[in-house]
C-alpha positions, 0 to 999 in steps of 0.5 A: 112355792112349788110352780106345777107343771102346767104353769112352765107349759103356758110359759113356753107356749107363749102365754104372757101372764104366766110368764109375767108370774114366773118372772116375780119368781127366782129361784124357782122351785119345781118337782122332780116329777115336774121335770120329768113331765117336762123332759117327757113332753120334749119333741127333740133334743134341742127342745130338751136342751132349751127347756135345761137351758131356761130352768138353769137361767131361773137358778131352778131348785129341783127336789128330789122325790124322797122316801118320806115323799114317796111315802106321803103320795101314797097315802094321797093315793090311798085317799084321793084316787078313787074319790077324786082319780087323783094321779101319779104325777099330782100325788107325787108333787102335792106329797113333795109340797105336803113335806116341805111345807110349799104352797102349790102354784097351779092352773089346774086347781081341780087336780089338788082341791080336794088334799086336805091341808094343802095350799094352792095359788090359783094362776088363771090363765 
């Protein structure tokens, strides 16, 4: 299972099911991309510091973006963006759990519906 972005982002607000969620979870297993948008989000150091520090405590697998990753987004791309304005960051974490054969667990279950043999677990926030 791929946790997306924005289920780490209720976490750390505080949100108590998705922590729940996260909890049944270890290791876990992100995206290079959703590292980033993580990093990215950071307002100082020491909140980039705390967000290494919790990724570490849950033994997170970080996979990298691959050329066949790179590669399998832009055909998500090419098929997604106009028709459904898929983005960048969603292309590159549906191609990462497209090659590795992951399920998705999103909140934002709109952003991937659409990709054509991909799975989601829906979290409701």
């Amino acid at each position: 299972m791929l946790i997306d972005t924005d289920l780490l982002i209720w976490m750390t607000r505080g949100h108590a099911g998705a922590a729940a969620k996260l909890q049944t979870m270890t290791p876990w297993r992100i995206s290079a991309v959703t590292y980033m948008e993580l990093a990215q989000g950071c307002r100082s150091k020491e909140e980039l510091a705390r967000i290494k520090k919790g990724l570490a405590l849950c033994q997170t697998d970080i996979v990298p973006v691959s050329v066949a990753i790179s590669d399998r987004a832009m055909q998500l791309i090419d098929a997604y963006a106009l028709s459904h304005s898929l983005q960048l960051g969603d292309a590159l974490i549906a191609a990462t759990a497209l090659e590795h054969g992951l399920a998705v667990l999103t909140a934002n279950t709109k952003h991937f519906g659409p990709i054509d043999g991909f799975h989601i677990e829906a979290f409701v926030p």
